[in-house]
C-alpha positions as CSV (number, residue, x, y, z in Angstrom):
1,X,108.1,112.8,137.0
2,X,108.9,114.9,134.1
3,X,112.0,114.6,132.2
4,X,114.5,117.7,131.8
5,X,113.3,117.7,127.8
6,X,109.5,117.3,128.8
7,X,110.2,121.0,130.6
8,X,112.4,122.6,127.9
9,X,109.4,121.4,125.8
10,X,107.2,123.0,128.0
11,X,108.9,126.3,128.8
12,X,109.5,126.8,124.9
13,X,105.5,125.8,124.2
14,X,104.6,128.5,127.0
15,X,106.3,131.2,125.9
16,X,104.6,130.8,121.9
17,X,101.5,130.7,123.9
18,X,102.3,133.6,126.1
19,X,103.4,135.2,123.3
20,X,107.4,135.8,124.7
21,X,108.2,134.2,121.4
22,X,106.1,135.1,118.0
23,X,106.2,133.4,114.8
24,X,109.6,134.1,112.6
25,X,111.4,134.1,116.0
26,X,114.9,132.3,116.0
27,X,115.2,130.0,119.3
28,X,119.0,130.0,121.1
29,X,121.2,127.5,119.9
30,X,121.4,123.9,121.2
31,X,124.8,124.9,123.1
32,X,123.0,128.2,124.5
33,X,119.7,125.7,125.5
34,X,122.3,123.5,127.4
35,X,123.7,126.7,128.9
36,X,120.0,127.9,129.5
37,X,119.2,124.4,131.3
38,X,122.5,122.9,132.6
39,X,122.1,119.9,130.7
40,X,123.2,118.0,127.7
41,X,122.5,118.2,123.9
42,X,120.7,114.4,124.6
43,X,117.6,116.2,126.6
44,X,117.9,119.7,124.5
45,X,117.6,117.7,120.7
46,X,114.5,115.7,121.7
47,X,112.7,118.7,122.4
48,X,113.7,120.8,119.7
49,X,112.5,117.5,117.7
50,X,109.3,117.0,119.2
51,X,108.6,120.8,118.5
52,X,109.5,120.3,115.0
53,X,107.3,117.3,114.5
54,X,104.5,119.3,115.5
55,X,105.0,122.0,113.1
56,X,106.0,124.1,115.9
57,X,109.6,125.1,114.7
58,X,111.2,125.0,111.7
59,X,114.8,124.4,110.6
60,X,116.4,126.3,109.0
61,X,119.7,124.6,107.1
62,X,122.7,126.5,108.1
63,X,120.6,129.7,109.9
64,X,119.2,127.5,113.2
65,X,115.6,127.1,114.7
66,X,112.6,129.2,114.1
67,X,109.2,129.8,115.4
68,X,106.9,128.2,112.8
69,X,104.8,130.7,111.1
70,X,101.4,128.1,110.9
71,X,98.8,128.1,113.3
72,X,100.9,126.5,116.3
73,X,98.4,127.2,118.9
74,X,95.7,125.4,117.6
75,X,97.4,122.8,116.5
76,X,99.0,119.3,118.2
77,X,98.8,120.7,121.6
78,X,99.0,117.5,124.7
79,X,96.5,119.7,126.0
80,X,94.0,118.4,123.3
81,X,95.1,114.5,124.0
82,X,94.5,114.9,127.9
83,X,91.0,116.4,127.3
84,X,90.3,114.2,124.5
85,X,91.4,111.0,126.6
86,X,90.4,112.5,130.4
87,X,87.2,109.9,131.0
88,X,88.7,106.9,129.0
89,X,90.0,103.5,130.1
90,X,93.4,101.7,129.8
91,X,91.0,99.3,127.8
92,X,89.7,102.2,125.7
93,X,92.8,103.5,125.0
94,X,94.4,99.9,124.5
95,X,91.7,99.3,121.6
96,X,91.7,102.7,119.8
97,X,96.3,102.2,119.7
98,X,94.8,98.4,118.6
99,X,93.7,100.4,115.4
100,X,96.4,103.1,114.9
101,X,99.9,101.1,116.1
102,X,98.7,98.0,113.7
103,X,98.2,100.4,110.8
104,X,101.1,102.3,111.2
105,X,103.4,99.2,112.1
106,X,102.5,97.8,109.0
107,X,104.0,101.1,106.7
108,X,106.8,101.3,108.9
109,X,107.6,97.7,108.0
110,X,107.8,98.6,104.2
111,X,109.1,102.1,104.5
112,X,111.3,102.0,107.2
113,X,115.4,102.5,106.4
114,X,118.1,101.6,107.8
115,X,118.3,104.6,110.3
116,X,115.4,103.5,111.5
117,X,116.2,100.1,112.7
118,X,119.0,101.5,113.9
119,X,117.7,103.5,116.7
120,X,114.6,100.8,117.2
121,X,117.4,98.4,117.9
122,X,118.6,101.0,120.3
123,X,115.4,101.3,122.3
124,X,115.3,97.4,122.1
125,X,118.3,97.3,123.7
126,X,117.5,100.0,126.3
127,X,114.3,98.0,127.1
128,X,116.4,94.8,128.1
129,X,118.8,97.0,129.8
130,X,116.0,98.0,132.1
131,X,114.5,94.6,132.2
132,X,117.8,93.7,133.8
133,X,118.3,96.3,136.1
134,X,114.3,96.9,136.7
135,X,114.2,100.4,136.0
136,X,110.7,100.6,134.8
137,X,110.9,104.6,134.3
138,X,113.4,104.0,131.5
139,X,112.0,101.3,130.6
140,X,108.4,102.9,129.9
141,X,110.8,105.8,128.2
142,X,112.3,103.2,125.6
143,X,109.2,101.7,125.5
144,X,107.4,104.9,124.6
145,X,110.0,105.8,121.8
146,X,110.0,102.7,120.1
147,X,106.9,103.3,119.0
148,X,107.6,106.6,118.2
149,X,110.3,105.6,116.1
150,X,107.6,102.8,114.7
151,X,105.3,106.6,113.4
152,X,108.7,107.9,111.7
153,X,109.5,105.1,109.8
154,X,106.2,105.4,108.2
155,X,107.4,107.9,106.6
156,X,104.0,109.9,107.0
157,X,104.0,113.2,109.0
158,X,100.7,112.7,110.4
159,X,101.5,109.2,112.0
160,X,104.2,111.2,113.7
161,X,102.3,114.2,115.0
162,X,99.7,111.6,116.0
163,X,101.8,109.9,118.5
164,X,103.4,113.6,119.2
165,X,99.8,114.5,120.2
166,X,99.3,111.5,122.3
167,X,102.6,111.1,123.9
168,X,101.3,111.8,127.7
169,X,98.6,110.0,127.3
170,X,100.4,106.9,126.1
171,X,103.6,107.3,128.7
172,X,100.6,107.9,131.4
173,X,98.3,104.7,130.3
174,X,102.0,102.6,129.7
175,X,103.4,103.5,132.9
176,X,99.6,102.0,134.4
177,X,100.0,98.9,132.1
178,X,103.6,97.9,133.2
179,X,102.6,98.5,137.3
180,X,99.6,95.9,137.1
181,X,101.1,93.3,134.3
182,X,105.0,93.6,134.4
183,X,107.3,93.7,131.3
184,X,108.6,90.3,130.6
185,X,105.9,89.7,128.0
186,X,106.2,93.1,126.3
187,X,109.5,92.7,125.8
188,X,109.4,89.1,123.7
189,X,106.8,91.3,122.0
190,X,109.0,94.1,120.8
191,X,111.8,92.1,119.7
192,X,109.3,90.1,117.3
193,X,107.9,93.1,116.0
194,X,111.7,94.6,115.5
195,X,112.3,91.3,113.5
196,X,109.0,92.1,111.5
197,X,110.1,95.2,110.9
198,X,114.0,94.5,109.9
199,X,112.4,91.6,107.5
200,X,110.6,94.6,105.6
201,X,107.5,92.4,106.4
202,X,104.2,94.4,106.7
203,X,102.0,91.5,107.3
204,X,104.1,89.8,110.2
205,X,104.5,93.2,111.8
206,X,101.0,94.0,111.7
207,X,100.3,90.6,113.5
208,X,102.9,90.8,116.1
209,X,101.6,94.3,116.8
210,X,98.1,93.3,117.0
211,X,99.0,90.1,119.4
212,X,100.9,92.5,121.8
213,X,98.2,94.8,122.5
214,X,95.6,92.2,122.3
215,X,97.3,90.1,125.1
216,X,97.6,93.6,126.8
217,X,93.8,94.0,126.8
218,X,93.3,90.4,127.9
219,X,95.5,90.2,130.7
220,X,94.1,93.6,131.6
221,X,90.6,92.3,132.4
222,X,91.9,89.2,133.9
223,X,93.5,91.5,136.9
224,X,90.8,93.6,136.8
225,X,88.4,90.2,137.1
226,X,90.7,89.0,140.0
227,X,90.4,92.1,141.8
């Protein structure tokens, strides 16, 4: 099910495409959005952020959001990721995030500042909150921005609008994972590779990384074996 900022990020992508908004236009304001959605700033700002990531809007300091004048539409689109990844496995998708989470894991581990432990902690935390109360939708959620915040600590744009592009795809192929293995492991996982990270350890990052998804895969074909 989507999430309230999944739509505003949908209706706000629809009406570039559409053509309801054109390049130079300014967006409402955050409070205005809220207004707009009857919700909070906490599902308005991760849209609005997403967007930005993309090269879709731009900030303007002190003047608020604008329609980004590049070539939006062709651009970072989900729609690319879900015809791109349509026919693949969990395995396939497991070994091509086996190359691009243990590469960018490692630059986040050297790059990374304090910020960004600080809100990797927070999805740590919100991981073993949901452990504890099994809610594996928030769970997958946390899960899913950890390594998000993993791409922005790399301090490289395209790591981000990587994982911006692939988002449903890895939410989608995560939610899959989580049904047919559980969580337990995973989470042991993420705390060593938040302790990689925190150590400003590349190498140890990199390997913790490369053991989670690894024992992902393999545990993966041992159900699939079974079955």
């Amino acid at each position: 099910m989507s999430s309230i900022s999944d739509e505003i990020f949908k209706s706000i992508e629809m009406k570039i495409i559409n053509g309801e908004l054109k390049a130079g236009d300014k967006l409402p304001s955050e409070n205005e959005l809220c207004r707009i959605w009857n919700t909070s700033r906490v599902s308005v700002r991760p849209a609005l952020e997403r967007m930005k990531a993309l090269g879709i809007l731009k900030k303007v300091r002190g003047g608020g959001t604008y329609v980004s004048t590049s070539d939006y539409p062709f651009s970072l689109s989900p729609l690319l990721a879900f015809a791109i990844f349509r026919d693949e496995s969990i395995r396939d998708i497991l070994l091509f995030r086996q190359v691009i989470d243990v590469g960018i894991v490692k630059i986040c581990a050297a790059n990374r500042d304090e910020e960004n432990l600080k809100q990797l902690k927070s999805w740590l935390e919100e991981m073993e909150h949901s452990l504890v109360t099994e809610d594996r939708v928030k769970f997958n959620e946390a899960d899913l921005e950890f390594h998000m915040e993993i791409a922005k600590g790399s301090k490289n744009p395209l790591n981000v609008k990587v994982y911006e592009m692939l988002r449903h795809i890895i939410r989608k192929n995560q939610i899959n994972i989580n049904v047919m293995l559980g969580v337990s492991s995973s989470i042991k996982e993420h705390r060593n590779i938040y302790t990689a990270i925190e150590e400003c350890n590349p190498e140890l990052a990199a390997h913790f990384m490369e053991r989670h998804i690894q024992r992902t895969i393999d545990e993966m074909e041992t159900v699939t074996l079974e079955q």
